[in-house]
C-alpha positions as CSV (number, residue, x, y, z in Angstrom):
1,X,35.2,85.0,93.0
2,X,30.9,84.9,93.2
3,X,30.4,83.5,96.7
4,X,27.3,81.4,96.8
5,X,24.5,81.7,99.5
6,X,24.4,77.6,99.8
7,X,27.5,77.0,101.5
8,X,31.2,76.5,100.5
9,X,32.4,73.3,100.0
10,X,35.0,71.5,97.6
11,X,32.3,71.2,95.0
12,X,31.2,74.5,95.1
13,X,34.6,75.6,95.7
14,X,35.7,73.6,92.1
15,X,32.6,75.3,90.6
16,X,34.2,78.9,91.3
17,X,37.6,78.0,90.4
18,X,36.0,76.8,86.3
19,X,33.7,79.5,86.6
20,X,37.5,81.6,86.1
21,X,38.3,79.9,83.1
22,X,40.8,78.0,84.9
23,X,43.7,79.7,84.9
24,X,42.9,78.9,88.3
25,X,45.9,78.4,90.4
26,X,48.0,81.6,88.6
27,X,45.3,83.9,89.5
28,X,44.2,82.4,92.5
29,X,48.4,82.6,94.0
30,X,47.7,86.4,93.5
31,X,44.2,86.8,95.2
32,X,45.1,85.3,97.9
33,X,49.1,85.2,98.9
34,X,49.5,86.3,102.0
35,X,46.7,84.7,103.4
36,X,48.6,80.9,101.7
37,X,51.5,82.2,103.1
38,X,53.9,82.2,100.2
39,X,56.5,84.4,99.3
40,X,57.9,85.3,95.5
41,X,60.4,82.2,95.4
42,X,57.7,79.7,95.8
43,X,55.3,81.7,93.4
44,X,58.0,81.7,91.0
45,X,58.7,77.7,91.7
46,X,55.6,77.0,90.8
47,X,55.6,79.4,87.7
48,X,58.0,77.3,86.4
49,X,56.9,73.7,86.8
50,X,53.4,75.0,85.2
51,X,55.5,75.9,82.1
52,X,57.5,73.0,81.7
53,X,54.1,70.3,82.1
54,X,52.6,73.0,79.8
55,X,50.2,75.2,82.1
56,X,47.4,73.9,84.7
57,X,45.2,71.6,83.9
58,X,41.8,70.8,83.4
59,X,41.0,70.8,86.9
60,X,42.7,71.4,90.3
61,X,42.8,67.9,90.5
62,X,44.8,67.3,87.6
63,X,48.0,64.6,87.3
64,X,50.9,65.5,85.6
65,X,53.6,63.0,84.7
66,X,57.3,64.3,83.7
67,X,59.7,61.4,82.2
68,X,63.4,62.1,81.0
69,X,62.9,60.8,77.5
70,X,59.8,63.4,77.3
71,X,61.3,66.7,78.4
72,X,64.8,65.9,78.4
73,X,66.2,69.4,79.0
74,X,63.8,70.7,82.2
75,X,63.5,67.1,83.8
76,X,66.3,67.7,86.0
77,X,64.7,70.9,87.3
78,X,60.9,70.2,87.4
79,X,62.0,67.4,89.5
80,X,64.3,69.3,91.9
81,X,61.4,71.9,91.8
82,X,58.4,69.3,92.4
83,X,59.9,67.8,95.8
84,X,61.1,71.2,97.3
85,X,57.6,71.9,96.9
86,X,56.5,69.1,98.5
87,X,58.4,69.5,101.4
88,X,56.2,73.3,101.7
89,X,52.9,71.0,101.4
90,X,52.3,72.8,97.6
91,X,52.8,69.7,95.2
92,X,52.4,65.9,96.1
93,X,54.4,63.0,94.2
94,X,52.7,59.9,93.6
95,X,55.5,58.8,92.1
96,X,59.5,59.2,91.9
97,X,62.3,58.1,89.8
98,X,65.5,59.3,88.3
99,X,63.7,59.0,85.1
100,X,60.2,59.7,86.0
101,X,58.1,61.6,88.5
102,X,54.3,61.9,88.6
103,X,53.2,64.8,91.3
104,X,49.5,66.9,91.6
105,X,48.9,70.7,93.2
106,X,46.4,68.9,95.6
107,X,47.7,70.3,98.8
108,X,47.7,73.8,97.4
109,X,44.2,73.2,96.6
110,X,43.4,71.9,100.2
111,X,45.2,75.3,101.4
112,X,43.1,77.6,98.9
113,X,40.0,76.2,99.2
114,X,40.5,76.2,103.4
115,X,41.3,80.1,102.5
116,X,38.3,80.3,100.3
117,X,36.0,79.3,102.9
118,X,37.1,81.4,105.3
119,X,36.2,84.4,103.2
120,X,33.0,82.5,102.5
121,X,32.1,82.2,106.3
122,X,33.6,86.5,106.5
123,X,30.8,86.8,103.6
124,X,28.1,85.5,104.7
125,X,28.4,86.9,108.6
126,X,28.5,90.4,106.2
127,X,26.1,89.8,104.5
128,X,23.9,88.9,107.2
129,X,24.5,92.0,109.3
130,X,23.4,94.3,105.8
131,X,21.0,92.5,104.8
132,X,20.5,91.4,100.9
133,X,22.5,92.7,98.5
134,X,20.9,95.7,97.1
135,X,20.6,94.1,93.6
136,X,19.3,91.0,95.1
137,X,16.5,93.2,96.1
138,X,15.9,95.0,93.6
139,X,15.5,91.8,91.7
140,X,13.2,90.8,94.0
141,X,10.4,93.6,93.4
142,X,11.3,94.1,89.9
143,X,10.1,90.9,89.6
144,X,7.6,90.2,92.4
145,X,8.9,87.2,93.6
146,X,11.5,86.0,96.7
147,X,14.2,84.0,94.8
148,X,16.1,81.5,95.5
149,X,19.4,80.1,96.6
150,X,20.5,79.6,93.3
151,X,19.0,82.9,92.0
152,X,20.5,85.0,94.7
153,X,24.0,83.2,93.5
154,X,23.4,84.3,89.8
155,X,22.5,88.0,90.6
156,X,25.8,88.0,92.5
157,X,27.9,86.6,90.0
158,X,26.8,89.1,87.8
159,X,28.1,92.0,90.7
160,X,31.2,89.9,91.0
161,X,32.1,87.9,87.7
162,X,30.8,90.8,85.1
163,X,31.6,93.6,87.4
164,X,27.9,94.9,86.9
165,X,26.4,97.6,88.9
166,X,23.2,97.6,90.7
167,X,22.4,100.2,87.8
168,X,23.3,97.9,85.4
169,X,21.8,94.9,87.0
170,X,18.3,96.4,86.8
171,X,19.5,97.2,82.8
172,X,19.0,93.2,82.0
173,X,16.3,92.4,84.7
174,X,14.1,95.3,82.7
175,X,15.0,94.0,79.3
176,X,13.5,90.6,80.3
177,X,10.1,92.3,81.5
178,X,10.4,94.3,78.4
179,X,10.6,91.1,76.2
180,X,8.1,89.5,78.7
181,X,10.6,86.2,79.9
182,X,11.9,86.4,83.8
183,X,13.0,83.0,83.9
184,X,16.6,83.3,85.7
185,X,18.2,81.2,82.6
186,X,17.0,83.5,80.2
187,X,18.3,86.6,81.9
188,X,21.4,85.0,82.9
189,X,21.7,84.7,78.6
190,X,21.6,88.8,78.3
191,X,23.9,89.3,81.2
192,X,26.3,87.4,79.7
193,X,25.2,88.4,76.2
194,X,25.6,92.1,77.4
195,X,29.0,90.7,79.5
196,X,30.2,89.7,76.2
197,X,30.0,92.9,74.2
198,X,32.2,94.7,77.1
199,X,29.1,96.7,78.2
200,X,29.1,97.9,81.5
201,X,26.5,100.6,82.0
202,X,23.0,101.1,81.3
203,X,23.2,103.6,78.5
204,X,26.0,101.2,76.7
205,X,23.2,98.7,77.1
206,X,20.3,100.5,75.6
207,X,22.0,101.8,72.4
208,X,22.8,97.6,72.4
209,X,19.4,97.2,72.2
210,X,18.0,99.6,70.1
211,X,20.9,98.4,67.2
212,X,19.7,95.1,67.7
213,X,16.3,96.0,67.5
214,X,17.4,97.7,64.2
215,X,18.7,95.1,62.7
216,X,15.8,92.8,63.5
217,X,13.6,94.7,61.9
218,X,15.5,94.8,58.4
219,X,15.5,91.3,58.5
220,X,11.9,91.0,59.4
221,X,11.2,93.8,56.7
222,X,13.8,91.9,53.4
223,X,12.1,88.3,54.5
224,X,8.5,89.3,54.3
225,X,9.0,91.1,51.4
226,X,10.8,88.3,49.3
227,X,8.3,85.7,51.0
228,X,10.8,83.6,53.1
229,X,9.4,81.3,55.8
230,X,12.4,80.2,57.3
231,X,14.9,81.5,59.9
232,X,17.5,83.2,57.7
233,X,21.0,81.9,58.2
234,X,24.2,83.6,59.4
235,X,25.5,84.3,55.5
236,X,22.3,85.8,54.9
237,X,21.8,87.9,57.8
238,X,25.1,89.3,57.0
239,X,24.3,89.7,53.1
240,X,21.2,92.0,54.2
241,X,23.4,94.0,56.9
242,X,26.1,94.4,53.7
243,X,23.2,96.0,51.9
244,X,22.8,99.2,54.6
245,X,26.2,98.9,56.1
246,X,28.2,98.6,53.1
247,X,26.4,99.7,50.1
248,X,24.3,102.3,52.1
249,X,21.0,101.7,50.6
250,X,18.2,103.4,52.5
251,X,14.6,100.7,52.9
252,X,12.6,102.1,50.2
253,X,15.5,101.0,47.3
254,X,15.9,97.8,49.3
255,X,12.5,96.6,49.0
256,X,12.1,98.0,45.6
257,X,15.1,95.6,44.3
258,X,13.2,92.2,46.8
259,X,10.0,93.3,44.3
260,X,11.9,92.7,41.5
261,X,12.8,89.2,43.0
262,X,9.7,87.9,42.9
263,X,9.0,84.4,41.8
264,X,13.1,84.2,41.2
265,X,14.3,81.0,42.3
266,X,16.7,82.1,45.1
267,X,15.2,85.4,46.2
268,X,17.7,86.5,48.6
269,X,20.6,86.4,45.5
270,X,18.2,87.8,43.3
271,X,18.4,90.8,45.4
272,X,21.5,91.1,46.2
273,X,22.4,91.2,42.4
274,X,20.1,93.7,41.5
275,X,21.5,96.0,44.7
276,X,25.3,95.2,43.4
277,X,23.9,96.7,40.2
278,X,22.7,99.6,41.3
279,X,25.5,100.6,43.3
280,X,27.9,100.3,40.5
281,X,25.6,102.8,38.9
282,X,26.1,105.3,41.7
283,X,22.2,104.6,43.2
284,X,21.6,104.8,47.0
285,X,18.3,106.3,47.8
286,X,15.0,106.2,46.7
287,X,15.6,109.5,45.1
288,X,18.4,108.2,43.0
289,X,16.1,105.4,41.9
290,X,13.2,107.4,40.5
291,X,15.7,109.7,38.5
292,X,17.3,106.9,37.3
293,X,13.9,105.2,36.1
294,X,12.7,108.6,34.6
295,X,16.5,108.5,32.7
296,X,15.4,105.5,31.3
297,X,11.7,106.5,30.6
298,X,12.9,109.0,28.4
299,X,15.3,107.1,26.6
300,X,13.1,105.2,25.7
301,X,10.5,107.6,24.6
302,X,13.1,109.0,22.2
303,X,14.0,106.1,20.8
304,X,10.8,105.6,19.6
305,X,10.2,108.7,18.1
306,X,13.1,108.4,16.3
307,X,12.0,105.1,14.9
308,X,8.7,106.8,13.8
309,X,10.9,109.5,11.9
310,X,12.9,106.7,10.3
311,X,9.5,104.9,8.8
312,X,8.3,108.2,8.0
313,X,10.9,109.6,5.9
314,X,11.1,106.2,3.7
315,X,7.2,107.2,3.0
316,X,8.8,109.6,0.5
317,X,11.6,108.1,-1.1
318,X,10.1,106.7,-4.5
319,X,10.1,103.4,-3.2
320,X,7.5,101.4,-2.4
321,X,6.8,97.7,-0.6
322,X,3.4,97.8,-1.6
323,X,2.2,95.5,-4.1
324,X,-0.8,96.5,-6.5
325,X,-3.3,93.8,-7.4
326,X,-3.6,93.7,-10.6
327,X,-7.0,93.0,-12.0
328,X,-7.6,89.3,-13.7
329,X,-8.9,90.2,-17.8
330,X,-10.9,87.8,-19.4
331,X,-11.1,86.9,-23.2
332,X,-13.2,89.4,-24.7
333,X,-11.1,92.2,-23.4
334,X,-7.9,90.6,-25.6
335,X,-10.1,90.3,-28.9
336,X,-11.1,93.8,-28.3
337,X,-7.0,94.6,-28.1
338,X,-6.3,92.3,-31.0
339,X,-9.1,93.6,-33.6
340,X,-7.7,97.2,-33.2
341,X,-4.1,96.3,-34.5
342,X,-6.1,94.3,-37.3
343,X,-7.9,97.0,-38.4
């Protein structure tokens, strides 16, 4: 648990035990057992009344009511369990009947969170006599600047919560500088970010970056070249990782096919159809494209030479669709014609 540099207290306390997830008390029993002073039948008391009201709760402060009608096969035993307890200062009941009982952990919360501020108090005197943490101070003159309180506690947590090293601290503090934000909140989102992924050293963290950097710039790359000015949502980032992932097409082939979007209604489907098409015809590269295009040029070369061999060769067949214009004969011509025969 992240000790803070401000001082314990029960709200800072409470803050630590969230900060867990709360399955607070269960993990907490374990940290610190000996030091509460319980043995494996408590531990295993309370075990059991957290599974019959269902787990903790929301908050060590939490209220938990058992009735007969409600759990009529453990209510017998959570109650038995719940005022042995209370007799060891673990539960308290607000409440008791020999149908009902209504009880709360808060005395084992008093006892852990007296514990917990011992080993704040062990901390800090610690701390003190090593001076800062040595990725608190590398944080300070990575960054130029003291920080404070709460900045110290956040560095730590990392150390403590994450499990980072020093080595790994400096990781996220130089990918902020190398994205040119330092705000606290904004590193705090890699660490966790980083946290997250289950990375844990700095070279598990670069190659992080640099895939992320990778896929960036594809999207950057498909959106400019189909013209979009909007952020691209989740389906579609995922549509144009399926199209190097999955499919395997290299950039070239992938902008070549946005080109052919252009002035389509929904670009980004546009694409992705005429990618889907190409796969299924075995084309991945930019290589594979230009055959294919040449395979097609030629097709269709031939195809029109054969058509010129086709009008050519009814040239010669006798036929014609040519229609002669006969030329218009006027009178005299027929009397000429007509005087022969009469003669």
């Amino acid at each position: 648990m992240a000790l803070g540099p401000e001082g314990p207290g029960e709200f800072g306390f409470l803050e630590a035990l969230m900060k867990r997830g709360f399955v607070t008390i269960p993990r907490m029993l374990f940290d610190y057992t000996l030091d509460l002073g319980l043995d494996y039948d408590r531990i295993g008391k309370i075990f059991t009344v957290l599974a019959c009201v269902g787990g903790p709760g929301e908050s060590p402060y939490t209220t938990y009511t058992v009735t007969r009608r409600s759990t009529p096969r453990d209510f017998d035993q959570v109650r038995t369990l719940v005022l042995q307890l209370e007799e060891d200062m673990i539960t308290r009941c607000d409440h008791v009947t020999d149908n009902e009982i209504t009880f709360s952990f808060r005395p084992l919360f008093a006892r852990l969170f007296a514990v917990w501020e011992e080993y704040w108090h062990e901390h800090q005197k610690e701390a003190a006599s090593k001076g800062p943490h040595p990725a608190v101070a590398l944080a300070e003159r990575l960054l130029g600047r003291s920080l404070s309180p709460r900045d110290v506690r956040e560095i730590l947590e990392w150390v403590d919560e994450y499990g980072f090293t020093v080595e790994m601290v400096e990781a996220v503090l130089r990918e902020g500088l190398r994205q040119g934000v330092t705000r606290m909140s904004y590193l705090r989102a890699i660490a966790r970010e980083w946290w997250e992924a289950g990375l844990q050293t700095p070279e598990q963290a670069a190659a992080y970056v640099a895939e992320h950097e990778q896929t960036v710039a594809r999207h950057r790359r498909a959106v400019q070249a189909l013209g979009i000015k909007r952020p691209l949502t989740a389906a579609e980032q995922a549509m144009i990782e399926r199209w190097y992932e999955e499919w395997g097409f290299d950039d070239d082939v992938i902008l070549q096919a946005c080109e052919q979007a252009t002035g389509a209604k929904n670009p980004l489907q546009y694409t992705n159809k005429v990618l889907e098409r190409w796969m299924q015809e075995g084309i991945r590269t930019s290589a594979d494209l230009d055959r294919m295009l040449e395979q097609k040029r030629r097709a269709a070369a031939a195809g029109m030479e054969s058509a010129r061999g086709a009008r050519s060769g009814r040239k010669g067949s006798g036929h014609s669709n040519v229609i002669l214009k006969r030329e218009k004969k006027d009178d005299s011509y027929y009397e000429v014609v007509f005087k022969r025969f009469d003669d």
